[in-house]
C-alpha positions in Angstrom: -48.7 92.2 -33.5 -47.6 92.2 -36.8 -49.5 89.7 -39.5 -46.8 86.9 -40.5 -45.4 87.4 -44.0 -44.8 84.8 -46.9 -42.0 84.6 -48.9 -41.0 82.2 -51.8 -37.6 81.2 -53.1 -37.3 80.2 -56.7 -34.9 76.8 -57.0 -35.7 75.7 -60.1 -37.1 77.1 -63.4 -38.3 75.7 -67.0 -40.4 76.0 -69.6 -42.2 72.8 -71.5 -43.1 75.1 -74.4 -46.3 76.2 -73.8 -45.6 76.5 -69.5 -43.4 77.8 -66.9 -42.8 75.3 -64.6 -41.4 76.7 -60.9 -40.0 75.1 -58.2 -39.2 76.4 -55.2 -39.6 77.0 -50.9 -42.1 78.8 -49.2 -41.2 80.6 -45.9 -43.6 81.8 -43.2 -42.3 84.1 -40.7 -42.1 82.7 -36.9 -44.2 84.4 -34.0 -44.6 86.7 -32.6 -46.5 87.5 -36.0 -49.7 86.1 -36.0 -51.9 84.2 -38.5 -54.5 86.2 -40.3 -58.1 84.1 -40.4 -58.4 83.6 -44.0 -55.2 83.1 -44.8 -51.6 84.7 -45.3 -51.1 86.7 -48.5 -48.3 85.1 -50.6 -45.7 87.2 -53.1 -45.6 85.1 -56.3 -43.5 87.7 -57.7 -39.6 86.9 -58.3 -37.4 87.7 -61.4 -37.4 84.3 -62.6 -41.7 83.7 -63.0 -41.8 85.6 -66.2 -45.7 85.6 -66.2 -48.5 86.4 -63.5 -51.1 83.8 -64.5 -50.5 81.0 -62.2 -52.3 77.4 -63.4 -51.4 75.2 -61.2 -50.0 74.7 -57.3 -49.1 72.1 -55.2 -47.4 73.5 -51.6 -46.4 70.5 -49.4 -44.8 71.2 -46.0 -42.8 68.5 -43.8 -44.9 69.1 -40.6 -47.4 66.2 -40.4 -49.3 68.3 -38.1 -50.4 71.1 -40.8 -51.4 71.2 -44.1 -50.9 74.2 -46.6 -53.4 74.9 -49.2 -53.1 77.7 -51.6 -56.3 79.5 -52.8 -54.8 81.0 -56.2 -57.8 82.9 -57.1 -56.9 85.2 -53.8 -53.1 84.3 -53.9 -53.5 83.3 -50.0 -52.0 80.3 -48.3 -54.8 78.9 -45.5 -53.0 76.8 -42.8 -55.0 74.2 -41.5 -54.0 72.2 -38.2 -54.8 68.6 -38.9 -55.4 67.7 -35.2 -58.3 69.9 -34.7 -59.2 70.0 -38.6 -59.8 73.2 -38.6 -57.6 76.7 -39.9 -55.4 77.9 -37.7 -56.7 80.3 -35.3 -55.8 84.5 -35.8 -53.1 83.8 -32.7 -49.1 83.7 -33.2 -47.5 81.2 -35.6 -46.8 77.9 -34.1 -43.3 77.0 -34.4 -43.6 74.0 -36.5 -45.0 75.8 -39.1 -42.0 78.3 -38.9 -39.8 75.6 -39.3 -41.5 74.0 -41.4 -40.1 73.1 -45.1 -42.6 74.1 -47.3 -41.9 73.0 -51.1 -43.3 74.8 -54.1 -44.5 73.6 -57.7 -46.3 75.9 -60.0 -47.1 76.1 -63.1 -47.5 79.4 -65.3 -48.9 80.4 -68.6 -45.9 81.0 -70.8 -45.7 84.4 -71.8 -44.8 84.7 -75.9 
């Protein structure tokens, strides 16, 4: 089986001067791909971020059941099952999490 893939879709974008400010979705594909222990590798990359040093990030999904935490250093989102309290498992993706509406806000060094 296939590991599930992240993707991210850009809504909103400005700059306060000195950042880039980024709003947007996060998308997590539905099983049969599977969660990889460790976390899924995210694609920050999209026309509108016009710089690769991310700051700051908040992801915040819908689901009460899971909560999304991005490590930036490794640009991996870990999915952690609130119920157990514990990352998920390396099994398929739950549909909730699939489903889930997963909101984005980063914030960028502004390139000059």
């Amino acid at each position: 089986m296939a590991v599930a893939t992240v993707t991210l879709t850009v809504t909103n974008t400005w700059s306060d001067g000195k950042r880039q400010h980024v709003i947007g979705t996060v998308g997590i594909s539905p099983a049969p791909d599977t969660y990889a222990t460790g976390g899924l590798a995210a694609d920050i990359k999209d026309p509108l971020i016009k710089s690769t040093k991310l700051r700051w990030v908040s992801i915040r999904g819908a689901a009460i059941l899971y909560q999304y935490i991005f490590v930036a250093s490794t640009t991996k989102i870990k999915i952690f099952d609130l119920v157990f309290q514990t990352e998920l498992a390396a099994a398929a993706i739950p549909a909730d999490v699939s489903n889930d509406i997963i909101d984005f806000y980063g914030i960028f060094d502004q390139l000059r």
